[in-house]
Structures are given as C-alpha cells and as structure tokens.
N, C-alpha and C positions, 0 to 999 in steps of 0.2 A: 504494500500500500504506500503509496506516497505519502509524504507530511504534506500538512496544510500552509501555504507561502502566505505570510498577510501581504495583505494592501498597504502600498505605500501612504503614508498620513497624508493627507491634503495641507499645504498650508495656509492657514489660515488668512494672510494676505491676497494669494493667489483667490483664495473663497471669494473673498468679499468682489473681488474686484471680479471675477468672472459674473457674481450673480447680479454687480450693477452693471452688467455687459449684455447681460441679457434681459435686465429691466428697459434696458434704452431701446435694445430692440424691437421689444414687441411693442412697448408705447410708439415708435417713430413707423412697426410696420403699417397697414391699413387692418381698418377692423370690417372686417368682412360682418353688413348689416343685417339682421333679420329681418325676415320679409313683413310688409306693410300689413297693421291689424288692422283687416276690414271691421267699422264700427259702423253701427246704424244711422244715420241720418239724426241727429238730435231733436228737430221741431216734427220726423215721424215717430221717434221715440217716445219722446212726450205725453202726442196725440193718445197714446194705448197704453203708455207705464204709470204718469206721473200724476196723482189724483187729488182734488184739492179740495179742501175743507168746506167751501162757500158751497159747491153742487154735487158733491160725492161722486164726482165723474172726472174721467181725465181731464185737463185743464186745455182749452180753448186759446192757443196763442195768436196776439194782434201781430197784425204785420209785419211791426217796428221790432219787436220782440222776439219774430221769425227770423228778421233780416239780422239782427245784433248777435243771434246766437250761432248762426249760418257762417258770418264770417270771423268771431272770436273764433272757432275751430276749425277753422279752413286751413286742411292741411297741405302739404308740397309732396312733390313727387314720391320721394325716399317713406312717405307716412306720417315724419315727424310735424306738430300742430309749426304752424306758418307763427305763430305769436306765442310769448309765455306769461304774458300778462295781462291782463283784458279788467280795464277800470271802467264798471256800469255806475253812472251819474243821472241822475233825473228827479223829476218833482215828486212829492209825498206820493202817496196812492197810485203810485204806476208800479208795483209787484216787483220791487228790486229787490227782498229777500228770498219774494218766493221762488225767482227766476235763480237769485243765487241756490237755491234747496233741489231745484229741477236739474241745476249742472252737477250738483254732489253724487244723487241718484244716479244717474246718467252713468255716470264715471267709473260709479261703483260696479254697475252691474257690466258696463261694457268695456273697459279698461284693461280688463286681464284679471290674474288673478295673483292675491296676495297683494293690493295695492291697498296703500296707506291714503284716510282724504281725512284733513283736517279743517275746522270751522273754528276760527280763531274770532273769538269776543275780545272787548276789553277785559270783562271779567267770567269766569266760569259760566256763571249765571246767564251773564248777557250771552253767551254761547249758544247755552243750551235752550235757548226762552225765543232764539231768531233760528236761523234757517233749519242748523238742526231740529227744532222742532217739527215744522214746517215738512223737511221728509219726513219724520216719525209718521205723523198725520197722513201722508202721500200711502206711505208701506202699510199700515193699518188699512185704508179704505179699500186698498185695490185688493182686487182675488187673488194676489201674486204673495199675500204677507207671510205663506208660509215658507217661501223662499230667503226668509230674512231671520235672523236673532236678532229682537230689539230689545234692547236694556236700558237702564236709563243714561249714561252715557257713552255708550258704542251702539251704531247700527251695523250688525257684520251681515252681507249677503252669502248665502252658504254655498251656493254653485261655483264661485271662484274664490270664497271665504278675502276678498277685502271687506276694507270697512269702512265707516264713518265716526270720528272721535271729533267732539267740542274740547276745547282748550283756552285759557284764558291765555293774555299776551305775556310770554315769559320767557326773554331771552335762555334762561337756565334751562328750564324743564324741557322742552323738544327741540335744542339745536342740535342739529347736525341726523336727524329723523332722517328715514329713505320717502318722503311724500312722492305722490303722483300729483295732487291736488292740492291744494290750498283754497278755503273761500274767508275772505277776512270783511266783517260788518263794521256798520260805522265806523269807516274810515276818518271823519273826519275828527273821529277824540284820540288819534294814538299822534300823541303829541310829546311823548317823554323821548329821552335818547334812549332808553331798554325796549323801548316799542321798534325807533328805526332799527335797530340793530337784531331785533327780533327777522324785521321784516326780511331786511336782507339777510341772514341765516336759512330763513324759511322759501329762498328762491328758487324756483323750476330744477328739479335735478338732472343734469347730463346725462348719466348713466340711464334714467328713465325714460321709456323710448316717446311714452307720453307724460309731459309734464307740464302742468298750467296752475297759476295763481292767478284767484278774481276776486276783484276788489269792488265791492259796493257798498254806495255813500251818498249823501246829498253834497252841495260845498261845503267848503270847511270856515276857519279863523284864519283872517287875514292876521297875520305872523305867529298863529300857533299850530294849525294844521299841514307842517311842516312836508310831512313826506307827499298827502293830497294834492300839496299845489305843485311838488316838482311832477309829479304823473300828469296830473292837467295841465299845466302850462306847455310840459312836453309835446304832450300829443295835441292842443293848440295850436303852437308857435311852428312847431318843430315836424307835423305830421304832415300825412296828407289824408285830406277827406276821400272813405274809401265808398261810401256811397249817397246814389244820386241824390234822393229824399231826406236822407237821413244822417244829423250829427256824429258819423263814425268815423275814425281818423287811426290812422294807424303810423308809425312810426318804425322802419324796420331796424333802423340801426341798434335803438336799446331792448327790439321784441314787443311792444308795449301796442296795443291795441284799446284805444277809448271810445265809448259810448258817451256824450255829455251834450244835454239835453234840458235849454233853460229859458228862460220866458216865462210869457202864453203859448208857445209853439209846442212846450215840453208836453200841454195836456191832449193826449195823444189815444187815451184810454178812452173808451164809449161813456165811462160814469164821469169824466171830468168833460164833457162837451154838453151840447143845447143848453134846454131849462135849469135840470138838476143841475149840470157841472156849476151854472152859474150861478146859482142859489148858494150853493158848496162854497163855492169862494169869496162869495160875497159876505157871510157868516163868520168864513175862516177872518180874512181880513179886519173886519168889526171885532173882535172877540181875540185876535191873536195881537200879539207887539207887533213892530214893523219890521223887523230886523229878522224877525223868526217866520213873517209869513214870506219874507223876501227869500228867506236860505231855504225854510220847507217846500214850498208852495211854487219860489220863480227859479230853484234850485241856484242861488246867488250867491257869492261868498260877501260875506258880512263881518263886522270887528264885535268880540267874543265882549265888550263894554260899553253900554251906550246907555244913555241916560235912561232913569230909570222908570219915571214916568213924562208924558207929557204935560207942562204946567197947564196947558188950555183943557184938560180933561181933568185935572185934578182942581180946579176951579169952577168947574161944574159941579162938581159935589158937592158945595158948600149948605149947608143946612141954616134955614131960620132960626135965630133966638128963641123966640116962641116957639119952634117944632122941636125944640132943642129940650126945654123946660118941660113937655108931656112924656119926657123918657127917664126924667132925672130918678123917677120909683123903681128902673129895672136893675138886674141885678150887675155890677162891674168889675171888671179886670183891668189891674193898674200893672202895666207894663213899664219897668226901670229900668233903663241904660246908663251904665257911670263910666266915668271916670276920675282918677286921683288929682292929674292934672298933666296939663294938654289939651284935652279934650273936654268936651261937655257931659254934663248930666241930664236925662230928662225922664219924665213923669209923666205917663199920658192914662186918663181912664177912658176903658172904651165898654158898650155895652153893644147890644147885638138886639134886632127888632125885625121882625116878618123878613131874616136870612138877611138884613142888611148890619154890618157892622158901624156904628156911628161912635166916633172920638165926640167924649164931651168936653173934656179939657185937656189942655197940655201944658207944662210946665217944665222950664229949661233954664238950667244955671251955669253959666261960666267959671269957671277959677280963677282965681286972683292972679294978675299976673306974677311970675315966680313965685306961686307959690300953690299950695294945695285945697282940695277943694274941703271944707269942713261939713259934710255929711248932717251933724247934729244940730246946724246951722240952717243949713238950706234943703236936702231931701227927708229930715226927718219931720220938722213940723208942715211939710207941703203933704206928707205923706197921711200924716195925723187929721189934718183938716178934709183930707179925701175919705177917710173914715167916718169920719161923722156925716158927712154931705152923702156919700153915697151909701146904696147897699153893696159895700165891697165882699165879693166871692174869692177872690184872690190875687194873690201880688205873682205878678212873674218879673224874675228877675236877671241879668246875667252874671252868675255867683263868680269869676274872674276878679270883679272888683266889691263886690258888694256881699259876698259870704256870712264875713263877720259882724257886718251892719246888721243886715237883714232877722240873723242869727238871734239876734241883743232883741230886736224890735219885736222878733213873732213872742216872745216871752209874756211881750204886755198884753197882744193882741193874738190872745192863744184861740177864739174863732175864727182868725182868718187863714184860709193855708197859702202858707210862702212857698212858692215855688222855685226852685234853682234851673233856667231854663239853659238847656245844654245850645252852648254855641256852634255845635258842629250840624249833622245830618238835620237835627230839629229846628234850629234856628234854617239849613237852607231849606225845609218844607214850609217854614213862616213864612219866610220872603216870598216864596213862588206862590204860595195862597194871597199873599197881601196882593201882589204883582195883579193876579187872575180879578181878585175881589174889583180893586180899581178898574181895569179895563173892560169889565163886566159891571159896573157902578152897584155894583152890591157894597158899596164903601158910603159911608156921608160924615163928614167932619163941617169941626165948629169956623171953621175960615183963622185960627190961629193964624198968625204974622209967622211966627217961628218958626212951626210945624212946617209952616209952607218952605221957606228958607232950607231946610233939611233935608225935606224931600225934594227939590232945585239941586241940593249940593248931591244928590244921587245919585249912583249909575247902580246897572243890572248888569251883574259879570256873572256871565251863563258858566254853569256845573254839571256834567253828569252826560254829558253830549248832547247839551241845549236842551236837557230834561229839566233842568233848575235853573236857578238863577239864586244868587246869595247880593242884598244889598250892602257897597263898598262905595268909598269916599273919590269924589271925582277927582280929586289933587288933598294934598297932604292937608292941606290947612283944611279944608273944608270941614266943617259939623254937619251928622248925619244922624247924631245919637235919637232925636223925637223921630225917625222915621224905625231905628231898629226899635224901638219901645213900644212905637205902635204895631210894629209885627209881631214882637211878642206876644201883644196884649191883643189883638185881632185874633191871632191863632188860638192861645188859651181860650178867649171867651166860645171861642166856635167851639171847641174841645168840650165846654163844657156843656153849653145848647145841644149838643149833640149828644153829649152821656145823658143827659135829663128828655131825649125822643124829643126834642122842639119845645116842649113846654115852657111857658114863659110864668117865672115867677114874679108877681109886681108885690112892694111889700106896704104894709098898712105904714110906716112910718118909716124912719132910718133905723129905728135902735132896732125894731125886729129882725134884722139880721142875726141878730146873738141867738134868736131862734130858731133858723133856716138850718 
C-alpha cells in the first residue's frame, strides 16, 4: 500500500489574493439575466382582485388612476420597472391611500415569491390605520381571503408566501431589509434627518429584479417637508410630462416618476364634480383654515405657521353686555396661564351655553419690569373675586408655573377642583378645538381689548401632519398667554358639558355652588 502524501499548505497570502482575483472577476464578468416575469396588467388586476370597502366589489378605476398606474410600472425591454420611484400627489378624496393599498396587493401576489412589501407610517399606528389597513379590508371581502394569513400586522399570501409588514419610520429597525416594495404615507410629516436617512436606506434594491418605492402625500411645509419638495421640485423642474391629459412627469436620470395634481383641475373624481362636489367645497372652505383647505383640498404647499385666527372673524363674535349678564348663573371654568416673569399672566372665565363656548371675563397682568410677577398680589385676589361672582366648577391650570400656587389656594377652596392641565398632547387637542370652535363661531366673547391683543399676537403651528395645531407666539416678544387660558378653559368646560350629557346646571344664587 502506498502512504498517504499530504497536500502542500496553501499560503495564506497567495489565498487571499487568488480569492480577491476571483471576486473581481465575476463582478467585472456579465450576469447572464433571468428571463422577464410576465405580470398581469395592474388596472386588469385590480378590476377582479382588489375589493373595496365602500361597494364590497372590486374597485372601479377613473381614468386618471388607470393612466398613473399604467405608466408608474411600465417596464423596459430586459423586465426590469422603467422607474423606482413613483410620488402620487393630489387633492383630499381622490383614493391616494387606497390606490397606494391596491399597488401593495398587487405586488404581493404577482411579484414572485418570498418578497418583502413594507408600509412605512410615521408611527406604527399610523401604519397600520392607512393602507395596510385598506388591503386587510381588500383580502377579507374578496373570495380569494383564503389565499392569504392575515394577522394583525403581517399580510403573508400563501401561494408565493411574500408578505405585507406596517413599520413605523426607523432608520435602526429595517435598514439594510431585502424589500421589493416600499409604500411610504404622508409624506409630507417625515421631516426629521432619521426619516431622510431612513428613506434613503429603504431604496429600490439592485439585486431585486422588481423593485419600486411609492410615495403618497398631499404638499408638504414650505422648509420642513424636506425630502417632499426635493421629489417635487425634481420631477417639476427637472422632468418631463409623460402624459397628454394628465400631470405625470417622469425624470429618468434619478428613476423618479410623479403624479402631482393641484388646483381645481386636481378634482378629477365623479364625487368632487357638479352639484355635490360643489356643495363639498364650498363647506370644506367655510369650516376649514385657509392654509389647510389650500394644502388639502388645492393640494398647495403652505408655511406649517400662520396666524392663528382671522381678526375680522374673531370680531364677529363679540357678545352684548346684556347677553352677557343672562349667562352670569351658568356654571365656569377659569382657565390660568403664568408666568414668573417675561411673560404675562392671564385669567379668563369661560362658561359654555346651547354648544357655544362664551368668555365672560379676562384678566391679564404684566410683570414689573426686572422683576417678578407676585402671584399673591395680582392672580390670587383676581382669582378670589371670580369665586364669589361666578359658579366656579373648576380652575384649569398650567402647573409648569403655577403648581405651588394653585396647590396653597385649593386648601381654602376645597369645593372647587384644581386642575393641573398637561401642556403636551392635551393642551394640542385644546388648541385644535379652540381653533375648530372659532371658525365654526361656536365661540362668543366679551370684546376684551387684551384678549383681543393675544389672540392678534397668535399663530397656529400645525402638529401631527396638519392633524393639530398647538397655539405659539408670532415673535419672541409677543403675549399670547389670554388666548392659551382660554383654550384651556374652552376645552375643560366642554369636558365637563359633556360628562354631565349637555345638561345645563343654572344655580339659584352664587354660594350654591358649595352644593353642586
């Protein structure tokens, strides 16, 4: 028998260097392409797959809708989609969720198998509450739902087992994922730098033979809707209109494909045209700010702070002295806004009457200058005297400055409850109700000079992606404190009209209150 001869050892130099020798090669040879995945036609797809909540029947697409989705996936010779990005822009009520819920499905079931489609929110919630819901709904209705596992947040279709996952926006949690798809909603609030960097993270993959992100949005904040307006302005400036009728523009050097769609031209939909459409906006308009019916409604880019009411509307609300005096028996919420000094202090009671909120009084103090404002001086005996005059139901306050005041005061006035009203979420549902009440004149005050002066120095700086609004100082110096006092105190009193079912309690004198 022979002995066994080893193998000379490889050296370890030589290793390295032959296997990046062979890295280079195969990168630099040609990749011989897989053949083109015939996929259904998307607007016949639809027609028989995608089933929508309003008629429990596959969903009817308009024209405009036909032709935007026709050529976002218009692909090239080799298979691969002609575009990797496709930004749908248009007015309220034109089905830019749904239309974004219709591409997810689509994707999922016709794409192959084992693909990844994410539905990026700002936050989870918002995720899972927009498009992905939207398909949830689509797979339920149709006869086809046993072809699907739906959970509550994965949709996996089981014939090629990809899926559909909501995800909030989180550079950390899914960079560097294998997506086919991306659908990313209201575009117009990812305005932090962990959102762009998300975005770009989460771009069309190479290696993926189909790969697209779609972006749908109204306009965004002229200089905070950052990444919005470099996609629009691109495909703008920089595109070209790819069809005859219709606002689509495509740009091939960055892939980027827009849909944007603004006016009166944008209302394109059967329910936003004749009688109804006009009724609809004529409503909207009356009833909405100008700035919000301009971004929703004309799809417009707008600045995210603008005053906060109109002075010509908030002088229409002024109330008679004598209509003033048949309210003075309801019951009140005295709404406090302080400060130690800088700023002002103010005092407003407001009562509430057949859903209208009316300020009776308001009361506002300055601080000395350099120096501090003394509380037991000017907001406690303003406070005392609103006791006796009214039937006060309760104080709401901003405990930031006034905790330990307040604290001292409920001791004496252990009937009334003192409230601590939370500056954050709470205080921006005050604002947005105050905001609503006024342009809807469910508001009426006493014509204060000051009051007026306060709510002048105010703007509305929209929160939550133009869901809220929280009221802030037009410039540093400005006093704004009587308009946050009376948010407070608008909001509390409704809170409370509202625990007691509307009832109104009127009381036989003032001190009856100690019995209420």
């Amino acid at each position: 028998m022979m002995a066994a001869t080893s193998l000379p050892r490889p050296n370890a130099r030589d290793f390295a260097l032959r296997i990046s020798q062979y890295k280079q090669a195969q990168s630099a040879a040609p990749v011989e392409e897989a053949p083109p995945l015939v996929l259904p036609d998307i607007v016949e797809w639809a027609a028989k797959r995608f089933y929508v909540e309003e008629t429990g029947r596959p969903i009817t697409l308009e024209p405009v809708q036909q032709a935007v989705l026709q050529l976002f996936f218009e692909r090239r010779d080799n298979g691969r989609f002609k575009w990797q990005t496709g930004l749908y822009s248009t007015i309220k009520k034109s089905g830019k969720t749904t239309i974004a819920a219709l591409v997810q499905q689509w994707a999922c079931e016709t794409w192959g198998r084992y693909k990844q489609i994410y539905h990026l929110g700002n936050k989870l919630e918002q995720a899972k509450e927009r498009a992905f819901e939207i398909t949830r709904k689509s797979i339920e209705l149709s006869p086809f739902a046993h072809e699907w596992d739906v959970m509550a947040t994965r949709l996996t279709y089981l014939p090629t087992k990809s899926f559909i996952k909501p995800l909030p926006v989180n550079a950390k949690g899914e960079a560097g994922a294998n997506q086919c798809l991306t659908t990313w909603t209201e575009f117009h609030g990812y305005t932090y730098e962990e959102e762009e960097r998300f975005f770009d993270e989460m771009q069309p993959v190479p290696t993926q033979w189909l790969s697209f992100r779609f972006v749908e949005s109204y306009a965004g904040y002229e200089g905070e809707s950052n990444l919005l307006q470099t996609l629009w302005d691109r495909a703008l400036a920089e595109g070209v209109q790819l069809h005859p009728d219709y606002p689509i523009y495509g740009h091939e050097e960055s892939g980027l494909i827009a849909y944007i769609d603004t006016g009166v031209e944008a209302r394109r939909m059967p329910w936003q045209q004749g009688e109804e459409g006009a009724r609809y906006y004529t409503q909207q308009e009356a009833s909405e700010r100008p700035i919000n019916f301009r971004r929703l409604h004309l799809n417009q880019w707008v600045s995210s702070q603008n005053a906060f009411v109109p002075m010509e509307l908030w002088d229409g609300l002024a109330i008679a002295p004598e209509e003033r005096q048949t309210l003075l028996c309801l019951p009140v919420v005295i709404g406090v806004d302080a400060a130690v000094s800088s700023d002002s202090t103010a005092a407003v009671a407001v009562t509430m009457y057949q859903d209208k909120v009316i300020e009776l009084e308001t009361r506002i103090f300055l601080p000395p200058k350099d120096g501090k404002m003394d509380y037991e001086k000017t907001l406690k005996p303003t406070l005392q005297s609103m006791f006796q005059r009214y039937g006060v139901v309760c104080v709401a306050y901003d405990m930031h400055q006034l905790h330990d005041f307040m604290t001292q005061l409920s001791k004496t006035y252990t009937t009334i409850p003192f409230y601590a009203f939370g500056q954050g979420p709470e205080r921006l549902k005050a604002d947005t109700e105050l905001l609503y009440r006024i342009n809807q004149r469910r508001l009426r005050h006493s014509g204060n000079a000051e009051l007026r002066q306060h709510i002048q120095n105010a703007d509305a700086k929209e929160e939550l992606s133009g869901e809220a609004i929280r009221i802030v100082k037009r410039a540093a110096s400005k006093k704004i404190d009587g308009a946050v006092a009376l948010s407070m105190g608008a909001y509390q009193i409704s809170q409370i009209v509202d625990a007691s079912a509307g009832e109104t309690v009127v009381y036989e004198s003032f001190h009856d209150r100690l019995e209420w």
